[in-house]
C-alpha positions in Angstrom: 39.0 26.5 -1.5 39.8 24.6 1.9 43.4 24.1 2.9 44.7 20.7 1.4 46.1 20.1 5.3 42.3 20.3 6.5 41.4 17.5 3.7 44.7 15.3 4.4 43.3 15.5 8.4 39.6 14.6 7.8 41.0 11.5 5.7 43.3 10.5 8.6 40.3 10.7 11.2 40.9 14.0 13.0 37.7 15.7 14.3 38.9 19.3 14.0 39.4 19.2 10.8 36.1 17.6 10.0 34.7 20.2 12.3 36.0 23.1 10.5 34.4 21.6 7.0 31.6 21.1 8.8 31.3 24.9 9.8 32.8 25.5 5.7 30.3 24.2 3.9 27.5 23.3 6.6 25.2 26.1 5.4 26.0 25.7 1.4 24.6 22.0 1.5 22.1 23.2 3.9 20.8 25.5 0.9 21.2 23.5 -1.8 19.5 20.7 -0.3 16.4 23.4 0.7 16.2 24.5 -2.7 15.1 21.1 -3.7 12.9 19.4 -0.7 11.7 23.2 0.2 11.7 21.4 3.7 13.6 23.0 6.4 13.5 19.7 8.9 14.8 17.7 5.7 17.2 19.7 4.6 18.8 19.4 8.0 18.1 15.9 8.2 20.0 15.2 4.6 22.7 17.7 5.8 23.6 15.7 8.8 23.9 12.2 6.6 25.8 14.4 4.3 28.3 14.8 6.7 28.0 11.5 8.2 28.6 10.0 4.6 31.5 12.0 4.5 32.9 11.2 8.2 32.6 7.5 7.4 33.9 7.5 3.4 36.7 10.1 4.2 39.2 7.2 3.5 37.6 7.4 -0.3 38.8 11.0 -0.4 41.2 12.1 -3.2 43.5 14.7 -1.4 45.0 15.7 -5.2 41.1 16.0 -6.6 38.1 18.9 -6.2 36.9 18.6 -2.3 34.1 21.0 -3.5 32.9 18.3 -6.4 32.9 15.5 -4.1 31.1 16.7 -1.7 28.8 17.9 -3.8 28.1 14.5 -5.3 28.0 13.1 -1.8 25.0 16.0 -1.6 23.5 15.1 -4.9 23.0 11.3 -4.3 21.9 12.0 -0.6 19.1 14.2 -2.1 18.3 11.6 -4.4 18.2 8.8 -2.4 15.7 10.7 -0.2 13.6 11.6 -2.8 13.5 8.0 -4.1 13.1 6.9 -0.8 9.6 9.0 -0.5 8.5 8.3 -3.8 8.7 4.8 -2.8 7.1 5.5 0.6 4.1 7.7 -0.9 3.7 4.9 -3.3 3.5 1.9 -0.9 0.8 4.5 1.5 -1.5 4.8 -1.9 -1.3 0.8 -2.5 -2.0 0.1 1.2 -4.6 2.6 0.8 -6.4 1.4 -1.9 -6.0 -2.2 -0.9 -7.8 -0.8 2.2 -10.5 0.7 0.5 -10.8 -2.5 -1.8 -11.4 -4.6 1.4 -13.6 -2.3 3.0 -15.9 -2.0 -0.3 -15.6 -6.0 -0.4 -16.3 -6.3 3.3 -19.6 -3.6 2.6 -20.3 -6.4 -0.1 -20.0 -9.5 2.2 -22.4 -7.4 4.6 -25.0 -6.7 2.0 -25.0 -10.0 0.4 -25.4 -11.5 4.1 -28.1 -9.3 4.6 -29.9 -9.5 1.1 -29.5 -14.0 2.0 -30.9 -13.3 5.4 -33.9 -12.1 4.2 -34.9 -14.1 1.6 -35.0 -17.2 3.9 -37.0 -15.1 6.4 -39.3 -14.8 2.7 -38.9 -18.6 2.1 -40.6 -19.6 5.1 -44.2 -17.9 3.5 -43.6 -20.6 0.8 -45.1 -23.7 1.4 -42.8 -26.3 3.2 -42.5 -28.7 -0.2 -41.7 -25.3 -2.3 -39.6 -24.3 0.3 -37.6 -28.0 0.5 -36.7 -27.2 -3.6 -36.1 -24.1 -3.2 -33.8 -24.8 -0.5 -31.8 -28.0 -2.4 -31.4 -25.5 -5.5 -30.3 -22.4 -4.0 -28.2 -23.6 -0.7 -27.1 -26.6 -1.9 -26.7 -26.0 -5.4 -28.3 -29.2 -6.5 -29.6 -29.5 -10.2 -33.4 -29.7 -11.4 -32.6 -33.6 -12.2 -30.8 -34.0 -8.4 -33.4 -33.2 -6.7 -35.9 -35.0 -8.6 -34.4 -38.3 -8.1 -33.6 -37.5 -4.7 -37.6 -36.1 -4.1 -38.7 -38.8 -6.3 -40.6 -36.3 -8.5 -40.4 -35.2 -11.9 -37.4 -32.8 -13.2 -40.5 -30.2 -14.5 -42.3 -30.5 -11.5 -39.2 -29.3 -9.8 -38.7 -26.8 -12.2 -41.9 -25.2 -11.7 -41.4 -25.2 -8.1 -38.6 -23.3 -8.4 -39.7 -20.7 -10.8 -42.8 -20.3 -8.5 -40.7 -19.4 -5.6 -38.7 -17.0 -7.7 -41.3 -15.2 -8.6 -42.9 -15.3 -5.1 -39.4 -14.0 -3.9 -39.2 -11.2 -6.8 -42.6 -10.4 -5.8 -41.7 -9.3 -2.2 -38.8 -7.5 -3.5 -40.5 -5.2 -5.6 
């Protein structure tokens, strides 16, 4: 048990006595703290907000009440709010991460759909140029059979079989 004159200083501000707890229970949090990260550079990390907690709450500090218990609960929620605090962090990393690898896989995507478009207009220009036009106005500009009949001034099923012609033509080359 620590002298109740060494808890009455540390409330009142006096580094001494706040010195001498430290060197009291210093290597007790220390241990407990290991016991649960199993990290020595935490445990000393947690250790020094634990007594930084208590430096700047020691005006919360019941002289009459368990020094050993509050301190302890100081420890406790330090540890805890660590833990949360890394949970939170190693979630966040994996959401980043797979966001990442979404973008990438959607950016590979882009790539091979830019490619894959590429190439079939290199095909298109074996198709003759009138082929070519519909297949052009249906595919890039998204134009329906009747569209570019009026447009062509042709008939919706000779625009039809225009288009299935090149498709196959284009499947053709695929294969």
């Amino acid at each position: 048990m620590i002298d109740k004159h060494v808890i009455c200083g540390l409330k009142n501000g006096n580094k001494n006595h706040f010195e001498t707890i430290y060197h009291l229970y210093n290597g007790w949090i220390y241990n407990f703290v290991y016991a649960l990260v199993k990290d020595a550079a935490v445990s000393q990390d947690v250790t020094q907000d634990v007594f930084l907690q208590l430096w700047n709450y020691r005006g919360n500090i019941d002289d009459d009440n368990n020094f050993e218990g509050y301190l302890f609960r100081i420890t406790r929620n330090t540890v805890y709010q660590y833990i949360r605090r890394e949970l939170l962090k190693k979630h966040y990393l994996k959401e980043v991460a797979m966001e990442n690898v979404h973008e990438s896989v959607n950016a590979e995507k882009d790539i091979d759909k830019a490619l894959m478009e590429d190439y079939l207009l290199n095909l298109t220009r074996h198709l003759p140029e009138s082929r070519r036009r519909i297949l052009l106005l249906y595919w890039k500009s998204g134009l329906t059979y009747k569209e570019i009949a009026t447009m062509l001034s042709i008939s919706e099923k000779t625009v039809a079989t225009q288009v299935q012609r090149s498709l196959k033509f284009l499947k053709s080359k695929l294969d």
